[in-house]
C-alpha positions as CSV (number, residue, x, y, z in Angstrom):
1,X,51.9,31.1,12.6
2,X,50.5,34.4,14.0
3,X,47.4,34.5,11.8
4,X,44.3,35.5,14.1
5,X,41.1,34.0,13.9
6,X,39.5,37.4,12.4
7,X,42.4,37.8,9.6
8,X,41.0,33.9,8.3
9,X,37.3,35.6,8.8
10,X,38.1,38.8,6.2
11,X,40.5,37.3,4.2
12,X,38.2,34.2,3.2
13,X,35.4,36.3,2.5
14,X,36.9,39.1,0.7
15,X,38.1,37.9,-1.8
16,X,36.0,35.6,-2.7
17,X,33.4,38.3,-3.3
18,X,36.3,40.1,-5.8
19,X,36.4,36.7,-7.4
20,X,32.4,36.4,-8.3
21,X,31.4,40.1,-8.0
22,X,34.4,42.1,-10.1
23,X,34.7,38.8,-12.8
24,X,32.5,40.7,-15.0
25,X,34.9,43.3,-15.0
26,X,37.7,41.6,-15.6
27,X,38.1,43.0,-19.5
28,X,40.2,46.3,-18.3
29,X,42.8,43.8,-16.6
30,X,42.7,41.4,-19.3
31,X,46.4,39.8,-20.2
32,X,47.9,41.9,-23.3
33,X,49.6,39.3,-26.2
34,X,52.9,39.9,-24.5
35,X,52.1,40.0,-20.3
36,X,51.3,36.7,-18.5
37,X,49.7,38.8,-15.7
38,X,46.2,39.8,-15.6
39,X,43.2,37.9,-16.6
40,X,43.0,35.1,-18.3
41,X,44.3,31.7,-19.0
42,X,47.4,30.4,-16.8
43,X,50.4,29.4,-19.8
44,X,48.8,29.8,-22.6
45,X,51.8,29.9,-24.8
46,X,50.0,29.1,-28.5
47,X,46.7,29.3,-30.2
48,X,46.5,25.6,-30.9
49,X,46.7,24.5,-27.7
50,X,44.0,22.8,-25.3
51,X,43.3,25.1,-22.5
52,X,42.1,24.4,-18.7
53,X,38.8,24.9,-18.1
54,X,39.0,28.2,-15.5
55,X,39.9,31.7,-15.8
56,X,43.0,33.1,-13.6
57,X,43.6,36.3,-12.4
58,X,47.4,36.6,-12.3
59,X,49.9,39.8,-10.8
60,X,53.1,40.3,-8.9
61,X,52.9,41.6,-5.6
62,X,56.0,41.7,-4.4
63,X,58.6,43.5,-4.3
64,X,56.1,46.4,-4.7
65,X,58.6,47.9,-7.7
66,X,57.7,44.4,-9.8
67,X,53.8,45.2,-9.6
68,X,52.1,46.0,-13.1
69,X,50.7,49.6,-13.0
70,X,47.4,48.8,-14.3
71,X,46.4,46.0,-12.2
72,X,46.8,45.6,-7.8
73,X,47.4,49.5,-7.8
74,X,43.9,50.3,-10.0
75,X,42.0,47.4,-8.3
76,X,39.1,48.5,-6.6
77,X,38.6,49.3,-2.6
78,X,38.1,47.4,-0.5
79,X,39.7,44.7,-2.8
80,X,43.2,46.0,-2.9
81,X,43.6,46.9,0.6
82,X,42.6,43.3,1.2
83,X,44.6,41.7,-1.3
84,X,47.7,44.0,0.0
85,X,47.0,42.9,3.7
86,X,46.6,39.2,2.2
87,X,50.2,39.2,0.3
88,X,52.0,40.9,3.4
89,X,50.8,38.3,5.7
90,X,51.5,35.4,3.2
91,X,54.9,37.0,2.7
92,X,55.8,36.4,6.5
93,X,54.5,33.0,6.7
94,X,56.6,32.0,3.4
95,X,59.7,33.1,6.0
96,X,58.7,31.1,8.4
97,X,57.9,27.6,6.3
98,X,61.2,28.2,5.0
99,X,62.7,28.6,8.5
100,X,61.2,25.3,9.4
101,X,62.8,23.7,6.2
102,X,66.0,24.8,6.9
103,X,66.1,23.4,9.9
104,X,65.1,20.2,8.4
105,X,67.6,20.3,6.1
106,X,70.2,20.8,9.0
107,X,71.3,24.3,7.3
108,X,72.0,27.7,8.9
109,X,68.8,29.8,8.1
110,X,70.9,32.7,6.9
111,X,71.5,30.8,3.6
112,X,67.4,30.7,2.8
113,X,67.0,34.5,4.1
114,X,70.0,35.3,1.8
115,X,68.0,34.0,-1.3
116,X,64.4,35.0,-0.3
117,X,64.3,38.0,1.8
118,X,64.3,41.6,1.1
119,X,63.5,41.2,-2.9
120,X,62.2,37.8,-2.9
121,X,59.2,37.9,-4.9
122,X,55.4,36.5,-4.8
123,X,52.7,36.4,-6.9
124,X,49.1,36.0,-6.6
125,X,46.8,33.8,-8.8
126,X,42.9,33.6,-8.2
127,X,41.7,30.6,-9.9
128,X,37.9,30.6,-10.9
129,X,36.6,26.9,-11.9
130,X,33.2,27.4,-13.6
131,X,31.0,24.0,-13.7
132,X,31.1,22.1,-16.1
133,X,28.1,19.7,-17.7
134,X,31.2,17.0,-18.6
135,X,33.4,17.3,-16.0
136,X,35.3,14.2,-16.8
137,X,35.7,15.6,-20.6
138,X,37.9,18.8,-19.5
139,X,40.3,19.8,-17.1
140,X,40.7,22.5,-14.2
141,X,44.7,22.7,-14.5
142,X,46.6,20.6,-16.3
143,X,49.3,18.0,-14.3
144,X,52.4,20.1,-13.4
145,X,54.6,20.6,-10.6
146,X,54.8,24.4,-9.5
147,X,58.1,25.8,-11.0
148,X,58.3,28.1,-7.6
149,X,60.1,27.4,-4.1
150,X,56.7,27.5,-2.2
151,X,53.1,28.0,-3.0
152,X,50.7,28.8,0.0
153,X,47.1,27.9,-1.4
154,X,44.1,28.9,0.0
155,X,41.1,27.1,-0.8
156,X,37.0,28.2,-0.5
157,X,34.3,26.2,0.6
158,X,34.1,22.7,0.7
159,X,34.0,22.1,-3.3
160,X,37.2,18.9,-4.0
161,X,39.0,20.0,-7.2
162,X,42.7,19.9,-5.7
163,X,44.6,16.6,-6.7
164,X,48.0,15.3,-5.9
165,X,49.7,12.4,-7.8
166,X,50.2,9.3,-5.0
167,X,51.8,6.4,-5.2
168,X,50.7,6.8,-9.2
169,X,47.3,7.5,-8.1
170,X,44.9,11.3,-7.9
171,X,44.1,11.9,-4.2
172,X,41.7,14.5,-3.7
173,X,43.1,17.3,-0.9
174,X,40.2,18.2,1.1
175,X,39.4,22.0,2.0
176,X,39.7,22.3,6.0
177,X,38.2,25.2,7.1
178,X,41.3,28.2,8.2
179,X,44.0,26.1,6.8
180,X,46.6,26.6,3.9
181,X,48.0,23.6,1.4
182,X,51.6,24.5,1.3
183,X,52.9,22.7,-1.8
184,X,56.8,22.3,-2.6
185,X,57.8,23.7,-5.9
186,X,60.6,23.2,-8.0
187,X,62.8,25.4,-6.6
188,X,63.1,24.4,-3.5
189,X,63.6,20.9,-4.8
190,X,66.6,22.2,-6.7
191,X,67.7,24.3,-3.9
192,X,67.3,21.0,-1.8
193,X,69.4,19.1,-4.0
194,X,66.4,16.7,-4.4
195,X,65.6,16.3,-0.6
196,X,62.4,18.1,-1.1
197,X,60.4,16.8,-3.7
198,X,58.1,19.0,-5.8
199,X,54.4,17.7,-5.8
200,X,52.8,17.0,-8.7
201,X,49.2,18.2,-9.0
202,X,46.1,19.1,-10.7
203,X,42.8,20.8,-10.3
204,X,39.4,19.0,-11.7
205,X,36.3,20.4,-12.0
206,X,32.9,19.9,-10.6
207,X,29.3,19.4,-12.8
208,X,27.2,21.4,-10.3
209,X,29.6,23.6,-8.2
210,X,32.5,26.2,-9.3
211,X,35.3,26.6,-7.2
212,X,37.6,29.4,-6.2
213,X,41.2,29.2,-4.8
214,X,44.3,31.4,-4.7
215,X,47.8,30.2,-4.7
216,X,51.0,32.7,-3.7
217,X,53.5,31.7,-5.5
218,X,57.4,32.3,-3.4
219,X,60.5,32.6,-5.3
220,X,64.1,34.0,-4.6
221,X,64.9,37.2,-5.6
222,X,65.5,38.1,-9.5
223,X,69.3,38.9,-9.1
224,X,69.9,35.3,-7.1
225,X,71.2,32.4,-9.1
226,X,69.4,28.9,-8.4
227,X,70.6,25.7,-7.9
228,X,71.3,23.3,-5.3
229,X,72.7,24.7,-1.9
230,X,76.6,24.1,-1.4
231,X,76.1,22.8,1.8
232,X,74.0,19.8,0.6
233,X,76.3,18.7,-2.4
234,X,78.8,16.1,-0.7
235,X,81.0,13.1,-2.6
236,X,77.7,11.2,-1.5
237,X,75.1,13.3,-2.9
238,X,76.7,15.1,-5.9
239,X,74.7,18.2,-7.5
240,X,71.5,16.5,-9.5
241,X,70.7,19.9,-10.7
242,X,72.2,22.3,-12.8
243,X,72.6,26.1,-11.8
244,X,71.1,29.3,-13.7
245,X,70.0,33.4,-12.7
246,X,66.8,33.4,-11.6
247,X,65.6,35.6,-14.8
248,X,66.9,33.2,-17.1
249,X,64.8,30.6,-15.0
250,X,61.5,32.6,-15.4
251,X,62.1,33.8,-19.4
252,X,62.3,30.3,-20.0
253,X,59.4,29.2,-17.6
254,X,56.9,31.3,-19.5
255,X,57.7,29.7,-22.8
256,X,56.8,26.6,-21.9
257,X,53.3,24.4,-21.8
258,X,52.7,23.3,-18.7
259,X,53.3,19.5,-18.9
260,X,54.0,17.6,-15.3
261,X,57.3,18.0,-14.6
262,X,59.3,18.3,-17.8
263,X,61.0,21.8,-16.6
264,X,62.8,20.4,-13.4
265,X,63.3,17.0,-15.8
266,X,65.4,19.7,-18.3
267,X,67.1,21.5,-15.0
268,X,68.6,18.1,-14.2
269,X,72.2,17.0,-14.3
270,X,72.5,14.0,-16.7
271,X,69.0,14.0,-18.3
272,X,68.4,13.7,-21.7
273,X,66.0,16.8,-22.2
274,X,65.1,19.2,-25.1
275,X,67.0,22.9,-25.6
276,X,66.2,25.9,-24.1
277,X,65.6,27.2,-27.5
């Protein structure tokens, strides 16, 4: 969708080199006991928990107002004018994939830009798999669903780690060479009413090999509130989710273990789930 072959060339290189070169500087970015951005380890919530075997480098990128001072502003050149290029073009292809899905959904696309556009937000997380001697003893990213509308991922080299739950089975995704994985989040499955489904995944890890990949994560705009479109509630297909603001969707989001899909299980109408509190 308007990406040229020589935007794929930089943006596949360049950060892959801030992913191996700059991780040994990664302490002055390092997540603080009350920020979820930076680096470090993607929901990790307690001290007794079991964490994923790879190190994140998390931040909000957009709106530019939302970014952390300390982190895309203060990242090195020519690593922040590549990640800035990277989350501007990512932001326009979002609005595009969600073009396409309103049109699939037989919706006027004014009601998606309505949610998304001007203060929609994004965020950027490089994931860093190291190898691992026992691979089949830890995990890359443990089973969830992304709680966002979209996630645009962009894999690196040919290394498998990326799984999707099938027909009850872990199917591998394959990285093609100048291609995205858009996955569905949960969002947009609320916003769909449950005509979208969000996809289930994980990430394993390899014995010889590390991996690299970064996901942008879409979601509506902080002042929007969530929850399934009016025009796809009907006698027929009644609301199966429940509404809320989009802050009190994200305060409670970063609470929370990830564990498959039990946040979208809590959001639904009629489901026996645990308290917010």
């Amino acid at each position: 969708m308007g990406l040229t072959r020589n935007w794929w060339r930089n943006s596949r290189q360049k950060p892959k080199i801030f992913s191996t070169c700059q991780w040994k500087k990664r302490k002055r970015y390092w997540q603080t006991s009350t920020e979820v951005e930076g680096f470090g380890q993607a929901f990790a919530v307690s001290e007794e928990q079991k964490l994923d075997w790879a190190d994140i480098f998390y931040l909000t990128t957009q709106p530019k107002h939302l970014r952390k001072p300390n982190l895309l502003p203060m990242l090195p050149l020519p690593y922040r004018d590549t990640l800035e290029s990277y989350s501007l073009e990512l932001q326009n292809l979002a609005m595009n994939i969600l073009d396409c899905m309103s049109k699939a959904l037989n919706i006027d696309n004014g009601i998606m830009k309505a949610v998304f556009e001007n203060e929609g937000t994004q965020s950027l997380r490089m994931n860093y798999y190291p190898q691992c001697p026992q691979p089949d003893k830890v995990i890359g990213l443990t089973p969830h669903s992304d709680s966002v509308a979209v996630t645009i991922l962009l894999q690196f080299d040919e290394t498998e780690g990326l799984q999707i739950m099938k027909d009850k089975k872990w199917v591998p995704v394959k990285s093609l060479p100048d291609a995205f994985v858009v996955n569905i989040g949960d969002i947009m499955e609320i916003l769909s009413n449950g005509m979208y489904k969000s996809i289930l995944h994980r990430a394993v890890v390899d014995e010889t090999k590390a991996r690299i990949s970064v996901a942008a994560f879409h979601n509506p705009a902080l002042d929007k509130e969530i929850g399934p479109i009016p025009d796809l509630v009907t006698p027929g297909t009644p609301a199966r989710f429940r509404s809320t603001s989009m802050i009190d969707y994200m305060k409670q989001l970063f609470t929370r273990v990830l564990d498959g899909k039990s946040y979208l299980d809590y959001m639904r109408i009629n489901e026996n789930a645990t308290s917010w509190n």
